[in-house]
N, C-alpha and C positions, 0 to 999 in steps of 0.2 A: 361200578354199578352191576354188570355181570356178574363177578366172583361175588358179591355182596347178597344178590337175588336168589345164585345157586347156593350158598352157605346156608341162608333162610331155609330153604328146600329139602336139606339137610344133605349137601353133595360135599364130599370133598375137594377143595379147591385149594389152588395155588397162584397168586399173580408172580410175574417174571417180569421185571420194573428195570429198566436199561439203567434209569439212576435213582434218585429219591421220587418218592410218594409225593407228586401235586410239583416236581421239577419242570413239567413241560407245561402244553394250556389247562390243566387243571389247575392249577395255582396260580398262575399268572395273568388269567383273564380277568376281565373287565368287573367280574362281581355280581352281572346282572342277571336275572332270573326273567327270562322274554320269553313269552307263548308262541308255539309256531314253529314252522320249518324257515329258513330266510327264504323259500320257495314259495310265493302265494300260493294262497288258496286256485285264484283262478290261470294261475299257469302251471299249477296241477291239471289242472282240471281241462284245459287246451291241449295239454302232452298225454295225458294218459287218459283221459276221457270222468264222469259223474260220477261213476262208483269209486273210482280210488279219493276223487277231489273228498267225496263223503266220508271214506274211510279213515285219511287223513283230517280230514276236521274234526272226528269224531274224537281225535288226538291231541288237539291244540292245544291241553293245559294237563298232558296225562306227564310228562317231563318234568314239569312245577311241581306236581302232586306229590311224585316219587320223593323231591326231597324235601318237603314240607314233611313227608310221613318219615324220612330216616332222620332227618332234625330232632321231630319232635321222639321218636319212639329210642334214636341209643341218644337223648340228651346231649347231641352235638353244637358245642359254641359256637356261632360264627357269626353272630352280630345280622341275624336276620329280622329285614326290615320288611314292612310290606309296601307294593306300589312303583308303578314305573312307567315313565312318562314319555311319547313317543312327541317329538318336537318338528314346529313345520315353518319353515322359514317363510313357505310363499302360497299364495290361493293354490296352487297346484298343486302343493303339497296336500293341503287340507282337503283338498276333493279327495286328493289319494287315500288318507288318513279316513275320512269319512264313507268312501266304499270298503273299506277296510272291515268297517265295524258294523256296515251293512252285510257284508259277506258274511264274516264270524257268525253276527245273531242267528243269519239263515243254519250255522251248522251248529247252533246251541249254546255259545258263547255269548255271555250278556253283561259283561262287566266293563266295558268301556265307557268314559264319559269326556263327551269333545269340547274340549280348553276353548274358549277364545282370547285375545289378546289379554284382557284386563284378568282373565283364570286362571293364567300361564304366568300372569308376574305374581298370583298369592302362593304360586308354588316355585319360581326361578326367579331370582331375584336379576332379569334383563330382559333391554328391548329389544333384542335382536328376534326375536321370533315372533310370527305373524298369530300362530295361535298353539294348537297341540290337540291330545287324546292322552288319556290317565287310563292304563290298564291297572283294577284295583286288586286283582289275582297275581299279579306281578310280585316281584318281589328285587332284593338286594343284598346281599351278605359276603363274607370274607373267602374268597375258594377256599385260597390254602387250608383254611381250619377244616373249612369244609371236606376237604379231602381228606385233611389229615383223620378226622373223625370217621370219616365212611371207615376209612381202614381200622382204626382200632373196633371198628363196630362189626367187620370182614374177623378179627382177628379175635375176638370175644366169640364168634360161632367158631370158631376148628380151622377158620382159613389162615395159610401160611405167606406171606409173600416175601421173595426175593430180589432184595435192593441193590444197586448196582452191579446186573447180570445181563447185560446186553444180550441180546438174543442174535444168534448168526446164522440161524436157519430152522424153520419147521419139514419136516420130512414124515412122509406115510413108513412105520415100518410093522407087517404085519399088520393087524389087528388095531396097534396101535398109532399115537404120532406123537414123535418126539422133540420135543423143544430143544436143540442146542445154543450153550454159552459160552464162552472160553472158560471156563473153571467148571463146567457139569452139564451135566441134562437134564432134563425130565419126563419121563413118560406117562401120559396120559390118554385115557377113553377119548377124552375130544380135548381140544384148543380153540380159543375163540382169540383173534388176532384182532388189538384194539392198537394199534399206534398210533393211527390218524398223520396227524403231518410228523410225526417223530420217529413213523414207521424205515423211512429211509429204503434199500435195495433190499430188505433182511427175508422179504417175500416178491420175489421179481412181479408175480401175476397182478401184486395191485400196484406197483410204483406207478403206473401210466393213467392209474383213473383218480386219483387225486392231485392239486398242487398247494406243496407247501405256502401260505401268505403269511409275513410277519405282519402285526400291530404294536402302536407303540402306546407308554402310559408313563403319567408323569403322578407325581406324589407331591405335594406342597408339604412345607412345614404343618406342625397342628396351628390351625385357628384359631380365633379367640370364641368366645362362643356365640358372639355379636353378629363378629364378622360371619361365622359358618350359618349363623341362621339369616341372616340378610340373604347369602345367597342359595339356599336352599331350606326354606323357612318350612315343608311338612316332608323333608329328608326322602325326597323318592329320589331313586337313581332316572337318569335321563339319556335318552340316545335321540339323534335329531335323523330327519327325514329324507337326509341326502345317501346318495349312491356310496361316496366317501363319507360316510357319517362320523363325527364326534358323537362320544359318549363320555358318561361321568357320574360320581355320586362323590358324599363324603364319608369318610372312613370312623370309625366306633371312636376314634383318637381326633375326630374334624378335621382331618387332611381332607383335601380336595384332588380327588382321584381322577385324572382326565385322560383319555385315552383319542386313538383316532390315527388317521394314518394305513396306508398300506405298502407293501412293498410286495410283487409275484418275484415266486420264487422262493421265500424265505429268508433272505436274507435281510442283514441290520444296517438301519440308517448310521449315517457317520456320527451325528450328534442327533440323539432323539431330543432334549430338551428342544433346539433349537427347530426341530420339526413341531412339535406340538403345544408347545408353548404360544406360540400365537393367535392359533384357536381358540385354546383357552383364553387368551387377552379378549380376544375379542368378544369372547360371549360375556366373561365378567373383567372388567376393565382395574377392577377393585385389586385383582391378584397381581397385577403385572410387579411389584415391588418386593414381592412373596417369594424367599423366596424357595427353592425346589429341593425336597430332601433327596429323590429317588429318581429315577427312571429308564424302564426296561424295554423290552421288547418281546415278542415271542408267536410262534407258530399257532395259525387252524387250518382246516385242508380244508381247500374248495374242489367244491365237485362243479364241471360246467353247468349242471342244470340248478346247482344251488340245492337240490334234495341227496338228503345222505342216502351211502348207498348198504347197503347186507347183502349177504349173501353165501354159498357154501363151496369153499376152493375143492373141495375133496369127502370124503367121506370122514368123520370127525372133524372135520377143518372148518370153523364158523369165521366169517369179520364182517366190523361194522367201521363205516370211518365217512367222511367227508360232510359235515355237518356244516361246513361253510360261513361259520361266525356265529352259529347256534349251539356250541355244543354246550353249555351247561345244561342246558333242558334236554338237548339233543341225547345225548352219551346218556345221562338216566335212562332216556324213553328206550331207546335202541339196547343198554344192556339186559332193563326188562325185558325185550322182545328177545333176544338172546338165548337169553336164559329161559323163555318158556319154550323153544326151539329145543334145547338140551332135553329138557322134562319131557318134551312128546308133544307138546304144543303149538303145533305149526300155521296158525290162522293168520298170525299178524304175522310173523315170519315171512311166511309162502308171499303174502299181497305184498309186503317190501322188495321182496326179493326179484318177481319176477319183473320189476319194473327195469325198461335198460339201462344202462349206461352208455352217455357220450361220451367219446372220447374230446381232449381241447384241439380243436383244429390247432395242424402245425405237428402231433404229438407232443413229445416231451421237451425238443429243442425251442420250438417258435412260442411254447403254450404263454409262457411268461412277458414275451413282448408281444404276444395277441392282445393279453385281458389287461395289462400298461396300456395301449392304444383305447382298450376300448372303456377304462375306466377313466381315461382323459375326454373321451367325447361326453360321459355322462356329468362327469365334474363338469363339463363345460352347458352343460344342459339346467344343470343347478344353480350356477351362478349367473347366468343369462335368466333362468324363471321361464323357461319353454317345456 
C-alpha cells in the first residue's frame, strides 16, 4: 500500500519482499474486509482522550475505501463481494454489537443493520446465533489475488520489487539509509519498515512492541451450489462476537473457508484441521462429512492496546506494524498515512504517531503466556454468557 501510494505520487520506489508477494498475512488471511481498528472506538477514547477517539472515527471505513478504489481503478481480480456480518451468540453480545453502532453513527458511520434471530438465518444458514449486525460497507474477497494485483498495479507505475531478499538490517549512512540483504543493498532517501509479525529481529528497536499470533484456516472441498447457498444464502463473509472469534466466508470456487483459533507467539498448531474443524461443525453441522482440501496457518502482530502503532526510528526511517487482526483494512489505511508522511504530509502521521506504546507486561519472555492466560479468562467469559 505504501510503495503503491508513493509510485502514484510519482516517487521512485522499490519493495524488498524476504519471500514472495502475499507469502506472509497478505495472502493468507481470512479474506475479510472489516471497518475499524480491533481497538474500539471508546477505548480510544478512555486511553488517549475525544480528539484522537474523533480522529480515529473519522477513519473507520478510510482502509475499505483504499481498496475498493485500487480494485476498481488497476482492474484487480479478487472475487470482491460486498457485506460482512458481525455474529452474536448471546444478549451480551448484542448489547455490545448494538453500542457499536450507536458509537460509529455518532462518528458518521451509518451503514449497519441489527440481525435478529430469524435475519441471521436469511443470511447463515444456523441456529447457533442469538442474532447479529450486517456492516453493508464491508466487504470479502481473495487476498492473495488481491496482493498479487496491488503489485502488478506498483509495477505498471516504475515500481521495482525484490522477491526473496530477506532484509538483515536497515542502517543510517550519511544522508542516506541502506537496506542490507545477503545478495545486495539498496540505498535509499527514506525506508518505510512494514514487516509486521514477519519483521522478526531484522530491526531490534521494534521486536519488543509487537507479538507474533498465528490463526488457522481451513478450506473445504468446492460445494454443490445447493449446499453453499443453504449455508450462506446472500454470500457475506462472517466473524462472530467472541474474544476467540470464528470467522468465514465462501470462496469464488464455494469452498467454505473457516478460520479461528489463536496461538501467542506464532507458532503452528500440531494439526490445524483438527483445531478448527469443530467450530466449524458446530456452527454448520451439514459440513462435518466434508471433507477438507486445505489448511494453514499464519502470523498478525498484536500490539497490547490492539491499535497499530507508526512511527519514525530515525531520520528517513518510517514503520507501521501491529494491526492486531485488522490489517487488511489496516496496512491500506497506515501505508496511505505513510506515504503522505514521505510527500511532506504529516497531519495524520504526526496524530498516530505520538500516541504511546505499551510495552506486554513480562517483556518479550512472559508476553506470550500473559495474553494464553488472559485470553482463557475471556473464552471463559464467552462460553459462561457473563
Amino acid at each position: 500500500s505504501a510503495a503503491l501510494h508513493l509510485a502514484e505520487k510519482g516517487y521512485k520506489v522499490a519493495v524488498v519482499e524476504g519471500a514472495r508477494v502475499g507469502w506472509g498475512a497478505s495472502g493468507r488471511n481470512g479474506g475479510q474486509i472489516v471497518n475499524g481498528l480491533n481497538a474500539g472506538l471508546d477505548s480510544i477514547g478512555r486511553r488517549y482522550g475525544a480528539e484522537t477517539e474523533a480522529f480515529v472515527g473519522g477513519l473507520l471505513q478510510a482502509g475499505a475505501r483504499i481498496i475498493y478504489r485500487l480494485v476498481e481503478q488497476y482492474g484487480i481480480g479478487c472475487d470482491l463481494k460486498p457485506g460482512n456480518i458481525y455474529a452474536a451468540y448471546t444478549a451480551r453480545h448484542m448489547r455490545e454489537l448494538e453500542a457499536k453502532q450507536v458509537l460509529w453513527r455518532r462518528h458518521g458511520m451509518d451503514d449497519h443493520e441489527m440481525l435478529d434471530r430469524d435475519a441471521m438465518r436469511r443470511h447463515i444458514g444456523s441456529d447457533v446465533y442469538f442474532g447479529g449486525m450486517m456492516d453493508a460497507s464491508g466487504a470479502h474477497m481473495h487476498p492473495l489475488n488481491l496482493a498479487l494485483g496491488e503489485a502488478r498495479a506498483l509495477e505498471s507505475l516504475g515500481g521495482r520489487i525484490f522477491e526473496l531478499s530477506p532484509v538483515t538490517g536497515v542502517e543510517k549512512r550519511g544522508g542516506d539509509v541502506v537496506v542490507r540483504t545477503a545478495a545486495g543493498t539498496v540505498t535509499a532517501k527514506t525506508v518505510l519498515v512494514c514487516g509486521n509479525a514477519y519483521l522478526g529481529k531484522v530491526v531490534p528497536a521494534l521486536a519488543a512492541r509487537v507479538m507474533p499470533v498465528s490463526t488457522q484456516m481451513i478450506a473445504t472441498e468446492p460445494l454443490d451450489a445447493d449446499h453453499a447457498a443453504a449455508l450462506l444464502p446472500t454470500d457475506k463473509c462472517v466473524e462472530d462476537n467472541r474474544y476467540v472469534l470464528d470467522y468465514y466466508r465462501l470462496s469464488a470456487d464455494k469452498r467454505m473457508i473457516f478460520g479461528g483459533g489463536v496461538v501467542y507467539g506464532g507458532t503452528d498448531p500440531a494439526d490445524i484441521v483438527a483445531k478448527i474443524r469443530p467450530n466449524m461443525n458446530k456452527v454448520f453441522p451439514s459440513l462435518r462429512d466434508v471433507k477438507i482440501d486445505y489448511a494453514w496457518s499464519g502470523n498478525f502482530a498484536l500490539s497490547f492496546t490492539r491499535v497499530p502503532q507508526l512511527g519514525r526510528l530515525d531520520e528517513g526511517i518510517y514503520f507501521a506494524h501491529g494491526y492486531s487482526g485488522h490489517g487488511v483494512t489496516g496496512s491500506h489505511l497506515f501505508g496511505s498515512i505513510l506515504a503522505e508522511a514521505v510527500d511532506g504530509d504529516l497531519a495524520r502521521f504526526d496524530t498516530f504517531a505520538k500516541l504511546p506504546w505499551v510495552p506486554f507486561p513480562g517483556g518479550q519472555m512472559l508476553r506470550a503466556p500473559y495474553s494464553t492466560v488472559g485470553s482463557w479468562w475471556y473464552a471463559l467469559r464467552d462460553k459462561v454468557g457473563i
